[in-house]
Residue frames as qw, qx, qy, qz and C-alpha x, y, z in Angstrom:
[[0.466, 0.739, 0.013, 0.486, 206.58, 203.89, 223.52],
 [0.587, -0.456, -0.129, 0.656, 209.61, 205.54, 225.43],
 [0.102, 0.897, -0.013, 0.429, 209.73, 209.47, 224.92],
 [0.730, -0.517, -0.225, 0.386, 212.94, 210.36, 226.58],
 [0.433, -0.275, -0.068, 0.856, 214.95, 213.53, 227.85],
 [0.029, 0.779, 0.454, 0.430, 212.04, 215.83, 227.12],
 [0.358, -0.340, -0.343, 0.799, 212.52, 219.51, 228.74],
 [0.089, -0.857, -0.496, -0.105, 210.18, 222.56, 229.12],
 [0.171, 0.135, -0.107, 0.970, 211.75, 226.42, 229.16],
 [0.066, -0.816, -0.519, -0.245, 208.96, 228.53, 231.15],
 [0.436, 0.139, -0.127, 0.880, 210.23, 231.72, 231.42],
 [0.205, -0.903, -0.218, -0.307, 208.74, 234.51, 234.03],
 [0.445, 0.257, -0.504, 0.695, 210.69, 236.74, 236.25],
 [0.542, -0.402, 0.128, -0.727, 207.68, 237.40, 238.43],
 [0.011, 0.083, -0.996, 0.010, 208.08, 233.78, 241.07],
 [0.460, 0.223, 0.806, -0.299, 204.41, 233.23, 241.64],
 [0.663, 0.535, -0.218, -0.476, 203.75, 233.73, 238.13],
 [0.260, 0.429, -0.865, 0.000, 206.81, 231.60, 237.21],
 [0.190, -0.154, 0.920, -0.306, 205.47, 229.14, 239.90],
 [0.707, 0.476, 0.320, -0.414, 201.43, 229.09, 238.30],
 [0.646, 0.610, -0.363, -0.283, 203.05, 228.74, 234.51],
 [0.326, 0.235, -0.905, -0.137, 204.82, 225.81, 235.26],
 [0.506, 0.213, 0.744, -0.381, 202.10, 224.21, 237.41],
 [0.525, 0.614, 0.181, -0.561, 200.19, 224.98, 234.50],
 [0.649, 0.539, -0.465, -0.271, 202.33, 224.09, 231.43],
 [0.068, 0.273, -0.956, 0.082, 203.08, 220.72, 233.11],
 [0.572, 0.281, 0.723, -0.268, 199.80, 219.70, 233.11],
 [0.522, 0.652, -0.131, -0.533, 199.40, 220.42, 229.58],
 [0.387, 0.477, -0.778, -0.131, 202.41, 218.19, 228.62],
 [0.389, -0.132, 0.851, -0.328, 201.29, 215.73, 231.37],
 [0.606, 0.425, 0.348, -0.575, 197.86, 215.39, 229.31],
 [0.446, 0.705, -0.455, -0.310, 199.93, 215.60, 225.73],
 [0.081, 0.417, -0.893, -0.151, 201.70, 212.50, 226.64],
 [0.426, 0.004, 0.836, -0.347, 198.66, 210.65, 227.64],
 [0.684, 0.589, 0.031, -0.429, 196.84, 211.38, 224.63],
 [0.678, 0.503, -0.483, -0.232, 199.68, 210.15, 222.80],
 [0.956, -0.083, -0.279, 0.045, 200.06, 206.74, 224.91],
 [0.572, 0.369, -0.486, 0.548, 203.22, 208.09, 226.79],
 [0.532, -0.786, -0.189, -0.251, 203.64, 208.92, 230.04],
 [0.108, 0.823, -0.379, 0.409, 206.12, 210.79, 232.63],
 [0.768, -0.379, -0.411, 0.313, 208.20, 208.68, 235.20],
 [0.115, -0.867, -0.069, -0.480, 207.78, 210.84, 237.71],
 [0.827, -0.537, 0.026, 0.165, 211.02, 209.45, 239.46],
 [0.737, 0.074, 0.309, 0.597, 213.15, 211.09, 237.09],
 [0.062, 0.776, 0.326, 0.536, 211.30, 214.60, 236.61],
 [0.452, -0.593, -0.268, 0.610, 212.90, 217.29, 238.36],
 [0.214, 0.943, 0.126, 0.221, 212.75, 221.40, 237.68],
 [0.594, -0.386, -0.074, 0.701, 215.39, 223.61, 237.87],
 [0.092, -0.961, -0.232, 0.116, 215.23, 227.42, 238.10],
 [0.544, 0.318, 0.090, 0.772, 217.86, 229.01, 236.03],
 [0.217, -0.913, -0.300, 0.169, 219.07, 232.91, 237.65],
 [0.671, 0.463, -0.311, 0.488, 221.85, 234.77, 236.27],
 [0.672, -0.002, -0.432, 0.601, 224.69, 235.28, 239.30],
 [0.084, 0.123, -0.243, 0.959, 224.39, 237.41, 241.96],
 [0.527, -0.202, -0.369, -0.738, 220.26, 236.93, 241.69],
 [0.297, -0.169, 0.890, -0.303, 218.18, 234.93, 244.17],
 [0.209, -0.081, -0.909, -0.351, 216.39, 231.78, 243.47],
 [0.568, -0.316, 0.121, -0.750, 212.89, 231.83, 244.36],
 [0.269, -0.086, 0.901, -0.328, 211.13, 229.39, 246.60],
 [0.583, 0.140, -0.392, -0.698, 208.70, 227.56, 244.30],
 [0.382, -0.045, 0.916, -0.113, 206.66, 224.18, 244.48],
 [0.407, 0.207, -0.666, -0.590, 205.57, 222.22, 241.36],
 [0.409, 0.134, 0.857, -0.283, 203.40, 219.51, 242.07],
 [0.577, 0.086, -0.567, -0.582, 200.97, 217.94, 239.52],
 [0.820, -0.278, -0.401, -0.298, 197.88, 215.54, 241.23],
 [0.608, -0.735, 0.268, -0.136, 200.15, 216.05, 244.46],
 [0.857, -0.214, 0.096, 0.458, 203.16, 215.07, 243.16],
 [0.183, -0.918, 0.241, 0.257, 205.89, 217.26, 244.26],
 [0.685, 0.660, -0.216, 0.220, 208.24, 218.08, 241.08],
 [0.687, -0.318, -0.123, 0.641, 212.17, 217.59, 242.79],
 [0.229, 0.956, -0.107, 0.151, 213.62, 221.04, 242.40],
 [0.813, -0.114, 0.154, 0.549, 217.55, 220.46, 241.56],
 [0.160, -0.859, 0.312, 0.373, 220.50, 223.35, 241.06],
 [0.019, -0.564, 0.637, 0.525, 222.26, 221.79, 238.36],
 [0.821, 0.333, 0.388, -0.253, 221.29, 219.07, 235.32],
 [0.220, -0.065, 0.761, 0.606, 223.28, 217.07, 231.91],
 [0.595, 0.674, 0.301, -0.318, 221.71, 218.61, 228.89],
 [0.802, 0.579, -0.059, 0.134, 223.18, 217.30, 225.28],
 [0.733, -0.143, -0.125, 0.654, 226.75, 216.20, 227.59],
 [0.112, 0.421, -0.297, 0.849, 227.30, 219.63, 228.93],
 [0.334, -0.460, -0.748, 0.344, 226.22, 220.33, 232.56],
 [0.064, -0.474, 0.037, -0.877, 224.51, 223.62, 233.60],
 [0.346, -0.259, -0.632, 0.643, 223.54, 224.90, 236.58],
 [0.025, -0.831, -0.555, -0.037, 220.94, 227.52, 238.08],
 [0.239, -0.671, 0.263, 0.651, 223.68, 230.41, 237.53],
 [0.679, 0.636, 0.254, -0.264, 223.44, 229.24, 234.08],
 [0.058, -0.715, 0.685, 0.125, 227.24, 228.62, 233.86],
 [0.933, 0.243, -0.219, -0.150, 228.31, 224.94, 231.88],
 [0.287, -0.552, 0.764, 0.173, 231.16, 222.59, 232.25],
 [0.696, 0.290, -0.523, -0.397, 231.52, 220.29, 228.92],
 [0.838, -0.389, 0.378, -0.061, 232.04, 216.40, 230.22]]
């Protein structure tokens, strides 16, 4: 089974909270897919830390069974791009 373009919102403005809740709610979904026979190619899984302008991005590291989530600054979600300013450009 192929489960594709799946995306997680974990919202804290506190970073090592922010950084424990997604450690945390990515192993949850990690588990969720294994239960249901799916499973994450974890060459394609990357996080990105939305801030509105003017704001700084914290330094965070995701990792799940020592693998280190990419952490990326911009991303195509339903053919619009956004970015970690949280600003779009349609394609």
């Amino acid at each position: 089974m192929l489960a594709d373009d799946n995306s997680m919102l974990v919202p804290n403005p506190n970073s090592t909270n922010f950084q424990n809740d997604n450690n945390v709610v990515f192993a949850h979904i990690h588990e969720w897919f294994k239960v249901n026979l799916l499973s994450i190619n974890f060459n394609k899984t990357n996080c990105i830390q939305f801030a509105a302008k003017g704001k700084s991005i914290s330094d965070i590291n995701i990792t799940y069974h020592n693998i280190q989530i990419v952490l990326i600054t911009n991303r195509k979600f339903l053919e619009i791009f956004m970015n970690d300013t949280l600003t779009s450009e349609k394609t």
